[in-house]
C-alpha positions, 0 to 999 in steps of 0.5 A: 426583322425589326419592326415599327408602328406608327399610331395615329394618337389623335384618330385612336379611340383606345378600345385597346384590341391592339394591347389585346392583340400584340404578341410582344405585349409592347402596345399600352394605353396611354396616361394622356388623352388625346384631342377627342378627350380619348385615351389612345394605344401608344408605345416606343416599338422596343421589341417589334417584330412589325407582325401587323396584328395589332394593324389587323385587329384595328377597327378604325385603321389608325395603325401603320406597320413598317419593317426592316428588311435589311437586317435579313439574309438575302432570301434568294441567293444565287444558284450554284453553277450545279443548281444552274444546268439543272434548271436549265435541264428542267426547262428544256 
C-alpha cells in the first residue's frame, strides 16, 4: 500500500517527533524556516506506507496521512458456490 503525508509546513513548529517516530526514517527537518522563523518536518513520501504514526505522534495536528488502496487485492472476494450453501446452512 502506498502512502502520502501532507505537512502543513507553516503551523509545524519542528520538534521532530515525526522524524523520531517514522518507521521508514522518510520524515527530515527542513534547511528553510518557515513564516514563524521555524524549521518544520518536511519530506517527498518516497517510501511511505501512510502507517500514520508520525500524524499520531504530532503535537500540533499538522500531519494528514492518505493512502492508496487501490494497489491492494480485493480484501473480500466472492465466496465460492461451496463457501455460499454453507453460510446459507449457518443461518438457517
Amino acid at each position: 500500500m502506498a502512502g502520502k503525508i501532507v505537512i502543513d509546513t507553516e503551523r509545524c513548529k519542528g520538534c521532530g517527533l515525526c522524524v523520531v517516530a517514522c518507521p521508514r526514517q522518510i520524515i527530515v527537518i527542513s534547511e528553510k524556516s518557515n513564516k514563524n522563523g521555524l524549521f518544520p518536518a518536511q519530506t517527498d513520501n518516497q517510501g511511505c506506507t501512510g502507517c500514520a504514526l508520525c500524524a499520531l505522534m504530532c503535537p500540533e495536528a499538522v500531519i494528514e496521512v492518505y493512502r492508496d488502496e487501490s494497489e491492494e487485492t480485493e480484501a473480500d472476494p466472492e465466496p465460492t458456490e461451496k463457501a455460499k450453501a454453507v453460510l446459507i446452512e449457518e443461518k438457517a
